[in-house]
N, C-alpha and C positions, 0 to 999 in steps of 0.2 A: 259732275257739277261742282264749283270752285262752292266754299265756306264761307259765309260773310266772317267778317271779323265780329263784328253787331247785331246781332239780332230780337228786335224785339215781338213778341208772339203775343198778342190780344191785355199788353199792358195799360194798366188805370192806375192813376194817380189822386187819391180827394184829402181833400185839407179840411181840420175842424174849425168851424167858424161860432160865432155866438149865437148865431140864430140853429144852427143844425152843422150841414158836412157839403163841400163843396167841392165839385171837379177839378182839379188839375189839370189834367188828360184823362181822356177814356177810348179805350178800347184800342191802341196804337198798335200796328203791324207797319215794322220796317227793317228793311237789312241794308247796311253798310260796311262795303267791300275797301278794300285795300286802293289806293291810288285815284278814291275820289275826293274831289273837293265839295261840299255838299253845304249848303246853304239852307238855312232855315228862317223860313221868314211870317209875315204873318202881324195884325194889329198889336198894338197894345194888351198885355191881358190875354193873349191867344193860344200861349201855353209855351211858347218856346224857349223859356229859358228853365220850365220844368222840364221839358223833355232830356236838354242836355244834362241837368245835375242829374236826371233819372240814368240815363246814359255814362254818368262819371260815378256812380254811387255817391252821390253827395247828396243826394234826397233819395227815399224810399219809396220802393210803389207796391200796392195792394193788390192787385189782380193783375193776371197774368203772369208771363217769363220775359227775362233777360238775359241774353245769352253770350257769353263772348267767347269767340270760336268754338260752340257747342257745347260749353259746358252752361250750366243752370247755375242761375245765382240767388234764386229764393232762399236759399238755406246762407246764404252769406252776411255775416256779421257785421260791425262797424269796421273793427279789424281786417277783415277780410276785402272788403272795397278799400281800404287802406291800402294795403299793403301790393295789392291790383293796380287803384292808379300811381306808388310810388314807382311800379316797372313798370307801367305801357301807355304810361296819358301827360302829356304836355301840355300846360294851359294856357294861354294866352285872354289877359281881361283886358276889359275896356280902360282901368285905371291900371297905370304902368307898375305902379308898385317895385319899382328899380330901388340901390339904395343910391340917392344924391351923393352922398360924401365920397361916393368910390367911382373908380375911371369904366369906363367901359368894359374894359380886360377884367379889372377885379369882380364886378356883376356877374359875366360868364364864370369866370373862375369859381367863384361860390356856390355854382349852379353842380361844377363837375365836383368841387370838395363836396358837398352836400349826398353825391351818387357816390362817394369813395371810390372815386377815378382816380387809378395808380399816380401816383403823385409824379413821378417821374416824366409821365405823358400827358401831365394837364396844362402844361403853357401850349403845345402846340395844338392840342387839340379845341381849347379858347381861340388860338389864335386864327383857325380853319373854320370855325361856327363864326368866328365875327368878319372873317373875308367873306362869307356865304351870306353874311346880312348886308353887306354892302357897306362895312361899317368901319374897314381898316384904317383908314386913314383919321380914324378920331378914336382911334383904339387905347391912348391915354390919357382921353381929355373926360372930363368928370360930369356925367349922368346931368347933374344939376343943368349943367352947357348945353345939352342939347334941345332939337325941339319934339315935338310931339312924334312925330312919323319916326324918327330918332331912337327914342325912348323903347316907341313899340317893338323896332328892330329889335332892340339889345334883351325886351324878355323872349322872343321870338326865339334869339339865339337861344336865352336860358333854357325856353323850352325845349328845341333840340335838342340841351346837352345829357336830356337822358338816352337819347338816342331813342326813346319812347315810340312804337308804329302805330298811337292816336293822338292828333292836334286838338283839343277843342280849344273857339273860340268866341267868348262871349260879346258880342259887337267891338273887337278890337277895331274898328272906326270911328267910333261914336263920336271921341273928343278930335279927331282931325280933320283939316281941309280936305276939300276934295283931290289934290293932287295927293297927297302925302297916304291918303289913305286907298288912292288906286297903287301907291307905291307900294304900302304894304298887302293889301291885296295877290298882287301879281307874286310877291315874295311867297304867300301863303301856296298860293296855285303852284309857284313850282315846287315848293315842298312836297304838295302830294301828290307830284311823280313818285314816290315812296313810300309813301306814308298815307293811313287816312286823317283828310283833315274835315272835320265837323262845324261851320261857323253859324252864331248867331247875328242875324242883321235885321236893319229896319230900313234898311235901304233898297229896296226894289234896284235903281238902278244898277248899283252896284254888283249886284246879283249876278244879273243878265250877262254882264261885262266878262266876270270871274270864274263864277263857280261851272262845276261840272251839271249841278245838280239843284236841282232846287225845289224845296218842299215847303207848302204852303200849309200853317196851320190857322184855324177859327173855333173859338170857345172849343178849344183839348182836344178838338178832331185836325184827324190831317184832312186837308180841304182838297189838295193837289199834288202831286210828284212827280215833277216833269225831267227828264234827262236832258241837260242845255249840250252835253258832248260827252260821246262813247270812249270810253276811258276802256285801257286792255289793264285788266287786275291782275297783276303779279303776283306772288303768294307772298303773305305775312305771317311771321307765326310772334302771336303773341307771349311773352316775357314769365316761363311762371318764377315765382318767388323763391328763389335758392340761395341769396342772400342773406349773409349773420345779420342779426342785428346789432350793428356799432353806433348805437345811435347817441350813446357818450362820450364816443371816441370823435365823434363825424361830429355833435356840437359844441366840445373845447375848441377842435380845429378852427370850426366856426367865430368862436367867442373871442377867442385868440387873435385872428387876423384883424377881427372891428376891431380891439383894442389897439395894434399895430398902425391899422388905417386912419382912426379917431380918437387917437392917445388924448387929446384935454376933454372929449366927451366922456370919454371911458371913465376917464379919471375923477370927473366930474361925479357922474352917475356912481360910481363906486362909494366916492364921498358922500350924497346925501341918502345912497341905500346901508350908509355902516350907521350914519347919523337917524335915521329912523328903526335900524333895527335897535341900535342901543336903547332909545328912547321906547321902543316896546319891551325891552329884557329890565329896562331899569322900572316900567311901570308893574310888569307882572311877576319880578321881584319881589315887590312894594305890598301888592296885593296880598301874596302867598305868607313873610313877615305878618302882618297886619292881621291874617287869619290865625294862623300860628299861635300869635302871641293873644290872642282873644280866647280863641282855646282854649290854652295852658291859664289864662286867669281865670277864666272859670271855674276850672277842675281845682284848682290850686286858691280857693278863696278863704280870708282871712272870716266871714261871714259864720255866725254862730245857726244853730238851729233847736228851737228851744221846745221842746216834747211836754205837753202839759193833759193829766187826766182829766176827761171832763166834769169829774167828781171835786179835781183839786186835790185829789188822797196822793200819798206817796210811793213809790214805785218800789215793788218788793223784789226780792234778789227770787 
């Protein structure tokens, strides 16, 4: 019998509130295999966008296991769901979070510097995630230019460029037209010929159209989970953590290119963070002075101190 990638075994989620403690989710049983595309949907409030952080370690759950490809995650740290979705989860949000100032190529490209992708093989491998988004032909035109369905593309790519085998995505539709956003869709579907992809929606229709799968949730229960098309699950084997940590080395690189990219911003922001750090060194300078020399007068006072019996008799050797 195949291994979900996913599995969650009689998991609850409650939130503390001001009045008492409040469901998230409760009691969830689900597994999620390799090569579906799986759709979560459901009211306002119904818990779906808890399920996925519960799913990404980016929120904690109280009752029950989480399991990815059989191992337990109860005993797992902040660290530890760190370091989990830096190898195996791709995220794709609703707000594109691209940088504007940079071309399309360079977006990708910071995606592979950021995984310390052999430097040698990251133009072409940018260049093969952004012909997979459908996106070559605007491959140096600058983020800010393009439009919404656009946008999504190019974190889409980003997200592929861990080579990650988990998608989630939190209503990457929300903000576009109905075409742009069945374009992105379709994009998502054939991704998870490979990969599992996990999305949040509130779009019923769009559901139906796309996903493999589709799970209905209501107040933190799963309401329904209907299979829309039988998918054959390949095997994936999840990323364990073998990688140094260069995470000094991997943000000069970083820091370095925006300056390269945005020399009068850089230079800009340089300027009024040396002009406020001075102005905090010159005040706590100031401070430290001012104590010092309060001190030392003290200790060091011209002030007499005058000893008198209360008799008034004279003080004998």
């Amino acid at each position: 019998m195949k291994q979900p990638l996913i599995k969650l075994s009689h998991v609850s989620k409650y939130y503390k509130t001001r009045t008492g403690v409040s469901e998230g989710m409760r009691d969830i049983n689900l597994e999620f295999y390799n090569n579906e595309f799986v759709a979560i949907t459901g009211e306002s409030g119904s818990g779906k966008t808890t399920l996925l952080n519960v799913i990404s370690g980016l929120d904690t759950y109280e009752d029950g296991e989480l399991f990815y490809e059989g191992r337990e995650t109860s005993h797992y740290t902040v660290k530890d769901f760190e370091k989990f979705r830096a190898r195996n989860i791709g995220f794709v949000f609703q707000n594109y979070n691209v940088i504007d100032a940079y071309t399309v190529y360079d977006n990708v490209e910071l995606a592979l510097l950021a995984q310390n992708y052999p430097k040698a093989k990251i133009k072409g491998r940018a260049i093969k995630l952004i012909e997979q988004v459908g996106l070559l032909s605007h491959i140096n035109q600058r983020t800010s230019k393009l439009s919404g369905g656009q946008k999504q593309r190019v974190v889409i790519a980003r997200a592929l460029a861990k080579d990650a085998p988990i998608i989630l995505a939190d209503a990457p539709t929300g903000n576009l037209d109905e075409q742009s956003g069945d374009e992105v869709l379709s994009l998502l579907k054939e991704i998870s010929k490979d990969r599992l992809v996990i999305m949040v929606s509130h779009n019923m229709k769009e559901v139906d159209k796309f996903a493999t799968r589709k799970i209905i949730m209501s107040d933190g229960n799963i309401k329904n989970d209907i299979i829309l098309e039988k998918t054959i699950s390949l095997k994936a084997n999840l990323n364990a953590d073998k990688t140094k940590n260069n995470s000094f080395k991997k943000g000069f690189k970083i820091a370095f290119k925006n300056i390269l990219k945005t020399p009068k911003r850089s230079i800009f922001t340089l300027f009024l963070s040396s002009i406020v750090l001075f102005i905090i060194v010159y005040f706590y300078s100031t401070l430290v002075v001012n104590v010092v020399d309060s001190i030392t007068n003290n200790l060091s006072s011209d002030a007499k101190i005058a000893l008198v019996k209360r008799d008034e008799s004279k003080f004998t050797k």
